[in-house]
Structure formats: C-alpha cells, structure tokens
C-alpha positions in Angstrom: 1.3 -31.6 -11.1 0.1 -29.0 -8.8 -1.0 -31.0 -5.8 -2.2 -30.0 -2.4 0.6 -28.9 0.3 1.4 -32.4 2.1 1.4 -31.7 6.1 4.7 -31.6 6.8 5.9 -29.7 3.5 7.4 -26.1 3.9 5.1 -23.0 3.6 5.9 -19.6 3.0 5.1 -19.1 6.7 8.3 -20.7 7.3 10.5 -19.5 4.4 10.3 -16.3 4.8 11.7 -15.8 7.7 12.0 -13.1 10.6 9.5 -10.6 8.9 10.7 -9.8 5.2 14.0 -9.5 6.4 15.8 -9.2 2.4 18.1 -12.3 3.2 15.5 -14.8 4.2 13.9 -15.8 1.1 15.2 -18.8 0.4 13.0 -18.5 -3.3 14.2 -15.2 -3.8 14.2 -13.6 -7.4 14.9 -10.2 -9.2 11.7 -9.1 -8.7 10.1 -10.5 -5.4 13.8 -9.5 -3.9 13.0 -5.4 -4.8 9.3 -6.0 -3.0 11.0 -8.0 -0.5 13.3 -4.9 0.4 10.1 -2.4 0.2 8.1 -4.6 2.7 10.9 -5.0 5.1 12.1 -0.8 4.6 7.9 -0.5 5.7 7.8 -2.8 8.6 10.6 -0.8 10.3 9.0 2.4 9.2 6.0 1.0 11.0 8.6 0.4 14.0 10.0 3.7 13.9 6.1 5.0 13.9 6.0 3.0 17.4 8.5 4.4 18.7 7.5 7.7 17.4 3.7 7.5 19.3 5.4 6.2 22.9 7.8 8.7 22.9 6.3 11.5 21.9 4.3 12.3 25.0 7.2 11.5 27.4 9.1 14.2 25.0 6.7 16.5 25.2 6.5 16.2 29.3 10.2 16.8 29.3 10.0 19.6 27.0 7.2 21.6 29.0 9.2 20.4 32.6 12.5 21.8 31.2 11.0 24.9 30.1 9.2 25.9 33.3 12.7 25.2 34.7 14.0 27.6 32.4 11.8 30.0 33.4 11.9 29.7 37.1 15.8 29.8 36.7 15.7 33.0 34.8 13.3 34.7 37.0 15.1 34.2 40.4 18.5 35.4 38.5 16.7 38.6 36.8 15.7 39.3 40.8 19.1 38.7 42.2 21.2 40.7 39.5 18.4 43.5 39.8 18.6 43.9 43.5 22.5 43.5 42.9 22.5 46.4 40.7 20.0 48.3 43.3 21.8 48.0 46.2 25.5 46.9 45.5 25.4 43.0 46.7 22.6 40.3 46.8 20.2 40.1 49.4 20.1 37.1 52.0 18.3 34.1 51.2 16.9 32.0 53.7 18.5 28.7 53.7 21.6 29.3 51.8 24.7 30.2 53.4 26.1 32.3 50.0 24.0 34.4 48.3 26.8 34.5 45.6 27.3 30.7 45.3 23.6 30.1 44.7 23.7 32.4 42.1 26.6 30.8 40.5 24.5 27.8 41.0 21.6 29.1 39.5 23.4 30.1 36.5 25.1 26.9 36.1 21.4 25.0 36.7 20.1 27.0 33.6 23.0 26.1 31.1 22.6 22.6 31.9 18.8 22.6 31.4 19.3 24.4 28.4 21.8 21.9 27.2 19.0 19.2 28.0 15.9 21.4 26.1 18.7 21.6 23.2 19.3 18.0 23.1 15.8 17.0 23.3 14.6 19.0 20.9 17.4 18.1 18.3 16.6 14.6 19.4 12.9 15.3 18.2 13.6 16.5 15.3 16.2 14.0 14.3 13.7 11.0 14.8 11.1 12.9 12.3 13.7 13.9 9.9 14.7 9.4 9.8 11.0 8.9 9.8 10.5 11.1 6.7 13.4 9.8 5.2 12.2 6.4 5.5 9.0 7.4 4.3 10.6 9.3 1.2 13.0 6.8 0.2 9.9 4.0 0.2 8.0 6.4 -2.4 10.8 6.9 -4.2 11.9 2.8 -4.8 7.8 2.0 -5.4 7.5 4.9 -8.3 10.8 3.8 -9.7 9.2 0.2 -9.8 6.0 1.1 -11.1 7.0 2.3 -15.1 5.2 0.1 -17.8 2.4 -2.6 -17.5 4.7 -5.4 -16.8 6.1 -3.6 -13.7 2.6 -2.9 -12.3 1.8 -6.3 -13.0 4.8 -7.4 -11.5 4.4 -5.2 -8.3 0.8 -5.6 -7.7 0.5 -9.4 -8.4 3.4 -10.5 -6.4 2.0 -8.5 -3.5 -0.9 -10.9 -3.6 0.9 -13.8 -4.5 3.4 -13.6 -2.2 0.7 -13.2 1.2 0.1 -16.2 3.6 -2.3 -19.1 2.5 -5.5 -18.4 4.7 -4.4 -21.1 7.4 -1.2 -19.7 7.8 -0.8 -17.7 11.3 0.8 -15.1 10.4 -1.6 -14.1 7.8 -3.5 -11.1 9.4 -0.1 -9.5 10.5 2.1 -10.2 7.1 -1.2 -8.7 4.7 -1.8 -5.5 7.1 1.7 -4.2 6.6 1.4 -5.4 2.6 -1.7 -3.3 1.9 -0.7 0.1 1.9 2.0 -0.6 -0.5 -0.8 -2.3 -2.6 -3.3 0.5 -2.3 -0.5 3.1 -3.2 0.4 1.4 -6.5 -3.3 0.8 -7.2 -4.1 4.6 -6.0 -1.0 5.8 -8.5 -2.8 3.6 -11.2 -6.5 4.7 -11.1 -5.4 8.5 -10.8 -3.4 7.6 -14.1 -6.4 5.8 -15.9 -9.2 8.7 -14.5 -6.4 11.0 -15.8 -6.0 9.5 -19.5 -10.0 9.3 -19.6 -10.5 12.6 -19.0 -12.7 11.8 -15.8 -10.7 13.2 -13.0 -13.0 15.7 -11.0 -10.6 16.8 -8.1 -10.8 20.7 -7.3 -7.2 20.4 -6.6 -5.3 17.3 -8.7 -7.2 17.9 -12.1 -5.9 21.5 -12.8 -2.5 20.3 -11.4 -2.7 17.5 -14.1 -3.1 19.8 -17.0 -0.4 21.7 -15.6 2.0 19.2 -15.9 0.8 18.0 -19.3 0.1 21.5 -20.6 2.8 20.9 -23.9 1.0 17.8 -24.4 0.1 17.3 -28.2 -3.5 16.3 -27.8 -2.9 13.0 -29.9 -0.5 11.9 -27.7 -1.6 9.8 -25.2 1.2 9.5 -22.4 0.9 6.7 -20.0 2.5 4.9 -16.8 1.8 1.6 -18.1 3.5 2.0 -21.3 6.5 0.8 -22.0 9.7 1.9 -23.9 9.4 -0.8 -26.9 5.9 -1.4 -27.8 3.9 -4.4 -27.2 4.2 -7.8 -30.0 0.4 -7.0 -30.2 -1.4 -4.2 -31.5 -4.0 -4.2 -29.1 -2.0 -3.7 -26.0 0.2 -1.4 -27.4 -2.7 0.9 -28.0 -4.1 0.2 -24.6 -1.3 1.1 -22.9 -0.4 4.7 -25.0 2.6 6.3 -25.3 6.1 6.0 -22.5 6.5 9.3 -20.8 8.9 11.6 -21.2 11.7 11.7 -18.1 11.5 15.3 -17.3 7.6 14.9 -17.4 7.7 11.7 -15.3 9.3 13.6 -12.5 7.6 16.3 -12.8 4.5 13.8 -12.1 6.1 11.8 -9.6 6.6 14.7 -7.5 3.5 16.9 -7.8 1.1 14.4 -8.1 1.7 10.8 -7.6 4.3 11.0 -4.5 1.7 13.2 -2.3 -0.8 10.2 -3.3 1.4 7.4 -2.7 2.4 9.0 1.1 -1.0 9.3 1.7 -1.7 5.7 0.9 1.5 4.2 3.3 0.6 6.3 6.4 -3.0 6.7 5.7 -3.6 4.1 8.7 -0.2 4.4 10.6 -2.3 5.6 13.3 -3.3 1.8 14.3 0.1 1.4 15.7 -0.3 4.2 18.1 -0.7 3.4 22.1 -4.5 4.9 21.8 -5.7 3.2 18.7 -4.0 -0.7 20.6 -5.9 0.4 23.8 -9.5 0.1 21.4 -8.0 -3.0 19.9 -7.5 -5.0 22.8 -5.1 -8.1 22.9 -6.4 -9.1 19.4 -6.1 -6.1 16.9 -8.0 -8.3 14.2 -11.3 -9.0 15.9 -14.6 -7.6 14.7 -15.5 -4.4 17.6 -19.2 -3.8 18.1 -20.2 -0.3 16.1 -19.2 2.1 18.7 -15.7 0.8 19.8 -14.9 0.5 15.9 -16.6 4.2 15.6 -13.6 5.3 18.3 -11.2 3.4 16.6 -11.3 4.8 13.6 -11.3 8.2 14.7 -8.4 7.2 16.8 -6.2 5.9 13.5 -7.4 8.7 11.6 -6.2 11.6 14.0 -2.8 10.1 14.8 -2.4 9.2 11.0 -2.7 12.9 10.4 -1.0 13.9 14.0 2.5 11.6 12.2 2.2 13.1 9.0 1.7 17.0 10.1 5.3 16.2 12.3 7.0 16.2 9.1 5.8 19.7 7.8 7.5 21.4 10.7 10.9 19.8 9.4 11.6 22.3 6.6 9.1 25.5 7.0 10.9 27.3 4.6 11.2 24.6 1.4 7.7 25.4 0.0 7.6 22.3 -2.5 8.2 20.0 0.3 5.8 21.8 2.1 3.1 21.5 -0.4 4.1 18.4 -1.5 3.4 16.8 2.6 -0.1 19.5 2.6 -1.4 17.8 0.2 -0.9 14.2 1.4 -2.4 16.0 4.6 -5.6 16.9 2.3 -5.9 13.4 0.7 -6.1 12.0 4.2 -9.2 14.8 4.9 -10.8 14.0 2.1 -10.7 10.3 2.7 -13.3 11.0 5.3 -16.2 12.2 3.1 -18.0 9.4 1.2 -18.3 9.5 -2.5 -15.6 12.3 -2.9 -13.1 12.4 -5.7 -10.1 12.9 -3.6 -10.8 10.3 -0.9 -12.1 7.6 -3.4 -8.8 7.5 -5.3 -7.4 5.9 -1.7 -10.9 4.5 -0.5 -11.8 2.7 -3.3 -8.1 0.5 -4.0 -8.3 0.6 0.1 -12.0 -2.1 -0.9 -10.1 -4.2 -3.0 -7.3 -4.5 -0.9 -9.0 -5.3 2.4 -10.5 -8.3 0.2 -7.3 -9.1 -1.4 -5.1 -9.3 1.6 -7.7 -9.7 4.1 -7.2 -9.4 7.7 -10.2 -10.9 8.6 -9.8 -14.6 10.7 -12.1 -16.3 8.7 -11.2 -15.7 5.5 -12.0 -17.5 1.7 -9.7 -16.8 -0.9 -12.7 -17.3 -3.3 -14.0 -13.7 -2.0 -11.7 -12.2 -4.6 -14.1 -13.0 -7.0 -17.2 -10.6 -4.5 -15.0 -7.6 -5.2 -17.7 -6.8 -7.8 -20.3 -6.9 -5.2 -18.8 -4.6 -3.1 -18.3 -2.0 -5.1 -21.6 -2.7 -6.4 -23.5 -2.2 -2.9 -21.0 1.0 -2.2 -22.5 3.0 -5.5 -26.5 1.7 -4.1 -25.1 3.1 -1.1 -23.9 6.0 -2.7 -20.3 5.3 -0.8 -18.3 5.7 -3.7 -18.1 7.8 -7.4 -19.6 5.6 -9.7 -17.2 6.9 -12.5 -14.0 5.9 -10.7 -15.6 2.7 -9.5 -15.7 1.8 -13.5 -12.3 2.9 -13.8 -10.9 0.3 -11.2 -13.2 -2.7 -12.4 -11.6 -2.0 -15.6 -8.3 -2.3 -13.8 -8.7 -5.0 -12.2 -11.6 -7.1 -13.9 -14.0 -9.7 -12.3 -11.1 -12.0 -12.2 -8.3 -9.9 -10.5 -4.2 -10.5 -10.9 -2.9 -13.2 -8.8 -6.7 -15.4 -9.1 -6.4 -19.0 -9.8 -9.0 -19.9 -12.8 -9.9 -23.6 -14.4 -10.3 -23.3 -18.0 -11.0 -26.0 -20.9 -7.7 -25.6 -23.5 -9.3 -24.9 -27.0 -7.0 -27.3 -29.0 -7.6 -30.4 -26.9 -10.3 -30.5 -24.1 -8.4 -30.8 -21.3 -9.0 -28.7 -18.1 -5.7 -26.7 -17.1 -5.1 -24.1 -14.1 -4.3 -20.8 -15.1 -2.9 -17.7 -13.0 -4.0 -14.3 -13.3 -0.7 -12.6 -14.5 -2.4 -8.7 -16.0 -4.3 -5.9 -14.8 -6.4 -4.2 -17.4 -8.2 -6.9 -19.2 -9.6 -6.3 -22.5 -12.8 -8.0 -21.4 -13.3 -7.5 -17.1 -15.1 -10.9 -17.7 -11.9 -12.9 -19.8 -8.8 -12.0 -18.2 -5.3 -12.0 -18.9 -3.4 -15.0 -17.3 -0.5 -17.3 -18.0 -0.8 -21.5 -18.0 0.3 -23.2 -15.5 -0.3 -26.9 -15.8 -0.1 -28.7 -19.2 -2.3 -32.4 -19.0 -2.3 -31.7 -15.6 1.2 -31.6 -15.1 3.3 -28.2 -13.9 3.9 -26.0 -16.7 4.5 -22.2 -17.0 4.2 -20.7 -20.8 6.2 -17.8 -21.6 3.4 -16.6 -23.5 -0.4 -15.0 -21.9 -3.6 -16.4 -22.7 -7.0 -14.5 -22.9 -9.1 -17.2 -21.2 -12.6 -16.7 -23.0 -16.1 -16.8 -20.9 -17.3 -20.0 -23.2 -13.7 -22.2 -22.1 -13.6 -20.3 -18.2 -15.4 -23.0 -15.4 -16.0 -20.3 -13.3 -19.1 -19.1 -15.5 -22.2 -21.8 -14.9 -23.0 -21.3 -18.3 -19.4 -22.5 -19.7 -19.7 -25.7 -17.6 -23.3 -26.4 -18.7 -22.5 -26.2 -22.3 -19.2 -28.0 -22.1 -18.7 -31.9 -22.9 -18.1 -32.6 -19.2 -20.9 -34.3 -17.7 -22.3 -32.7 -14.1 -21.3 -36.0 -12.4 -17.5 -35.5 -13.8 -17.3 -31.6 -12.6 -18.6 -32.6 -9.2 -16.3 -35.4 -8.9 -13.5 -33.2 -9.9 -14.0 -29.8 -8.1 -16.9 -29.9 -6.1 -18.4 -26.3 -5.9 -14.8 -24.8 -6.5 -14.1 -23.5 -9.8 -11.4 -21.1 -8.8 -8.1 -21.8 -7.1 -5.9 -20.5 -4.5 -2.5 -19.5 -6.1 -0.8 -18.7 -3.2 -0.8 -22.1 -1.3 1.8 -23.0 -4.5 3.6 -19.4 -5.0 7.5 -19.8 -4.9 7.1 -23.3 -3.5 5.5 -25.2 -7.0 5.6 -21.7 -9.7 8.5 -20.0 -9.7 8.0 -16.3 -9.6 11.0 -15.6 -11.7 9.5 -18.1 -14.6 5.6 -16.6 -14.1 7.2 -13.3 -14.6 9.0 -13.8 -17.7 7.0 -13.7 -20.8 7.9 -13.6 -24.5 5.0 -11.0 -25.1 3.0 -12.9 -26.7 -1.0 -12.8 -26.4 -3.3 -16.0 -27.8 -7.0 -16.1 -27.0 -8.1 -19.2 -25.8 -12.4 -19.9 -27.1 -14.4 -22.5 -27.1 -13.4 -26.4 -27.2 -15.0 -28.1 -30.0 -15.0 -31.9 -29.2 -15.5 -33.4 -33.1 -13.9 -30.6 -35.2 
C-alpha cells in the first residue's frame, strides 16, 4: 500500500547524496543513472559558469595592466635604441647607474610580461574552450536520449519524478538546476510537433526546416517520437509517424535542435553571476518587489548572453560552429519579445517548468493541474502565440506526466492511484498513465491505461455520478483528488519497474455497479 512517509523514514533528500553526484543513488536504475549523470555534468557546468563570472573581471584587469606594461616597456626601449643609433651610446638616466643594464633590464621586463599576457590569455581561452565542451557534451548525451516517445517520456517524467517532495529543503536548489534540462527537451519537442503540424512561423528555423527535410516524400511523416518498431496499437503508432532517418537526424540535431537546446541550458546561467546574487540577496528564491526583479532580470539576461558570446570567439574561422552558437545567441534575443515565435518555443516549456519544478517556498504540488490557467491568462494577455500554446497543451494535457490521479477501475469499483507515465495524450482531458496500486495495495502494471473523464475523481462530475456517497469521498480524500508522486518515487515505485512496459494500451470507462 502506498502510505504516507513515516517521520523518521528516508527521503530522497537524503539518498541522493552530495548533489547528483552519479554514485550516490542508492535506487539507481538504467535510466534515472543516464539523468543522474546529465544533472551532475550541469551542476558543475553551473560551477564552471561561477568561476567563469568571478574571474573574468580580475582577467580582464590583468590583461589591460599587462598591456599598458607592454607598452610603456616598448616605448622607453624604442627611445633608448633610437638615441643609441643617433648618437653612438645611451644617454644618462637619472637614477640608474648603467644606462646599458637598464636596458637589458627593460628588455628582460617585457619578455616576462609577455610570457604573463601569453599565459593569461591561453588561460582565458582554455577555461571557455572546457566551458563549451561541457556545454556541448551535455547537448550531445540529452539528444541522444531523447529518440522515440518512450525516451521523452522517460527523460521528461523522471525529471519531475525524481525532484524533492515540497517539504524537502533542498527543493528550490535541486529543481532550479533540473529545469533547463526539462525546458530543453520540452523546447526540442514542441519545435518538433509545430514542425510536423505545419505551424512553425520562425523567419529563421522554418525555412531551415524544409531545408533539412527538402527529399521528404510528402506522405511521410518523420518524427522524434517515433520509434524503430512500431507501437502494439494502431493509434500510437500513427501518432507518433515515421523513425528518422540517421543522416537526417543529425543533420537536425545540429542545425536546429542543438542551437535550441543550448539556448534552453544557459538561457538563465546569468543568475549565477556576482551581479545577478548581489539583486538576490542572501535568499535567491524570495519574491523582489517589481523593480529589483525588473534589474534582475536584465542582469541574468545580459550575462546569459555575455557567457554564451565567449564561446563564438573560440573558433572564428569554423562557420558552422559559428552559426550554430549565433543562433543560440538569437533564441536568447528573441526570448525577450512577448508573443514571438522564436522566444515562445523556450518561454512557453520555461511556464510549465517553473510550475513543475517550482522554486517558489510555498509551493502545492496540486498547481500542476493550473498549468492550463496560465497559459490561458498569457494568450488574454497576449504573452504568448496562441498556436504554439495548443501545441504544448496537446503535449502535455490537463493532467501532465509524473501527476498522481485517483481513478474508479472499470471491472470492479475500486478506487486505485495511477501515475502519469506519457506525454501526448489522445484526449488532454484522459491521460496516459500506468497503475500503481491494485485493492489498495502497491502494484505497477506493465501495461498503460487511458484513464477516462467518467472513472477520473479529479473531474466533480465523475465523483457526482459515481456510486460513492459524498460522505465516503470526504472521509477518504478530503478536497484532494490528485496525489503527489514524488513523496513515493524510488522509495515505494521503482523507476526501473514504472518504466518498463509491455506496450500495451487499455482504456479504462465507466464503472457500472450491477452489470
């Protein structure tokens, strides 16, 4: 039975240990273990970005002190060796015995702050070439991950799984370095399903689309979330399209959908930077009045694009990379104008997430479920393209993955828990999820169930017309009809067993007391 977390019972707080460090999860699987290594290769990117900020300025100092060294060096030699040449020997300078020696010594002054400008400067550019490497080799592991619907249900519902239970402490700190790897693979997802709908509208992404797709046969519908062997339903398999060819898989991965991933991992780097902690004081996740939060802002946004922009200096001459780290640059831009089709393929997943994996201190998990809402309010406010707001409801669906739902099993009347385990519903208002108690007792299915709007508790309607008396549902749930999965994630549901599924789909309707 899935029970309440007894007081002195180990959380997730506590197993994983030391900050995603790989070898710390004592419940580790296949899968978490790969997300594991991500979020730990991101934290120390984060560190590296740190180190990056504080030392930058110091560099810089040096570099400037160094080089008006340099040029004072130079100049007093050019007027030594010049009079030299004049007059056949140096000229007497006040305060030195030799006129020779302190020429020697001026020489000798010059190589060694040349040595220093030369070390500094390779030093630079050493710590943004490991910074960019990091940053590469991040994109590279999430793409590879994210290749059929399993995998982005995989990636993207562990992410939320696997975050702190809202009393944990660590909460704030674990979910704000999860949730650009979450927007990124939502980001990569919506570009993918505004793409396959024909609905993309950027100046720059859409023509580079068709490009890429150009030898496409127009009934062939290729897709990131299909997989290699088709579906054991029909219905999926045609939801999902057609697997995608290798050669044009890279081609994608590199044009397209790495630009848009970097974008989403450093697009709010700039918090870690010495300015942006001044504005947040000695707590980083407290509400600012308007004006401080204005600042801040601005201050994430500029040294966001300030890291980045370090990178394009690194190889000048290699015009894909250059292009490839411009147009991360550009999503960034664009992520400043409201309602824009560029900045609402990050600003949109970036609403979800901040719900999702909130950083807030008072936080509900049952706000999930107010996703809806938001977006809602955004298009009154005319914050965000209505058209790709549709796109990522469809995605994600009133009841996103990794939401805890009560439902009434068809065959027998009893109320189970499910979990959340797909994106892309059929239905936004019936989602996808797996069983995870049977008679109230722990119990994973292999197979996925469709949990109808007549047999889900979270719908008023459901519960008026069901055989359970008011009386019985207030005694059982008070006012909560969803659940909070990840107070029982790897401690009482195995990711591994969640995970693995026999591909089958059953839709679970309405219980019928007498038959």
């Amino acid at each position: 039975m899935l029970l309440k977390r007894p007081q002195n019972a180990p959380t997730k707080s506590n197993i994983l240990l030391n900050d995603w460090q790989p070898s710390s999860q004592t419940y580790a699987n296949s899968i978490s273990n790969k997300i594991t290594t991500i979020q730990y290769q991101y934290s120390r990117l984060i560190e590296s970005a740190e180190a990056f900020y504080i030392t930058y300025d110091d560099n810089c100092k040096a570099l400037k002190k160094n080089q008006k060294l340099i040029s004072a060096y130079k100049e007093q030699i050019k007027f030594l060796e010049d009079y030299k040449s004049k007059n056949g020997k140096l000229p007497k300078i006040k305060n030195q015995e030799s006129s020779s020696r302190y020429l020697v010594r001026l020489h000798h002054l010059l190589d060694k702050t040349n040595h220093q400008q030369s070390d500094l400067q390779q030093n630079i550019r050493q710590q943004q070439m490991d910074n960019a490497e990091r940053l590469e080799r991040i994109c590279e592991q999430v793409l590879s991950m994210l290749s059929g619907l399993h995998s982005f249900n995989q990636f993207i519902g562990s992410l939320i799984l696997s975050s702190p239970s809202a009393d944990s402490k660590n909460r704030c700190l674990r979910n704000e370095k999860s949730k650009p790897l979450l927007i990124g693979a939502l980001s990569v997802l919506l570009f993918d399903h505004l793409r396959r709908n024909k609905q993309l509208k950027c100046r720059y992404l859409a023509p580079l689309a068709e490009q890429i797709f150009k030898h496409q046969d127009e009934t062939i519908d290729y897709s990131l979330i299909a997989h290699k062997s088709a579906f054991s339903d029909s219905l999926r398999t045609a939801k999902c399209g057609q697997y995608m060819p290798d050669d044009i898989r890279n081609e994608y991965d590199q044009l397209i959908l790495k630009p848009l991933l970097r974008a989403a991992l450093v697009h709010s780097i700039g918090r870690y930077s010495p300015a942006a902690k001044a504005l947040f004081g000695e707590n980083s996740y407290q509400k600012l009045p308007n004006k401080q939060r204005a600042k801040l802002l601005d201050a994430i946004y500029n040294h966001s694009q300030f890291y980045i922009s370090s990178f394009t200096q690194l190889n000048p001459d290699d015009k894909d990379n250059l292009q490839s780290y411009q147009l991360s640059q550009h999503i960034l831009q664009r992520l400043q104008v409201t309602n824009d089709p560029m900045g609402d393929l990050l600003r949109l997943p970036m609403v979800f997430a901040s719900v999702a994996l909130s950083t807030k201190e008072n936080y509900n998990y049952q706000q999930i479920h107010a996703c809806n809402q938001i977006f809602l309010a955004g298009l009154k406010a005319n914050q965000y393209r209505k058209d790709y707001t549709q796109n990522l409801q469809k995605i994600l669906g009133r009841f996103p993955i990794g939401s805890g739902v009560y439902f009434i099993q068809e065959e027998n009347g009893e109320i189970e828990k499910a979990l959340v385990s797909s994106l892309l519903p059929f239905d936004e208002d019936e989602p996808i999820a797996k069983q995870v108690t049977r008679r109230q007792l722990q119990f994973i299915g292999s197979g996925e169930l469709i949990i109808c709007q007549e047999s889900n508790l979270y719908f008023a309607e459901t519960r008026k017309l069901s055989y359970l008396s008011p009386q019985v549902l207030e005694l059982k749930f008070g006012n909560h009809f969803s659940w909070d999965a990840t107070e029982v994630w790897d401690l009482q549901i195995s990711s591994a067993q969640f995970w693995r599924t026999d591909g089958s789909l059953k839709i679970n309707g309405r219980y019928v007391k007498y038959r």
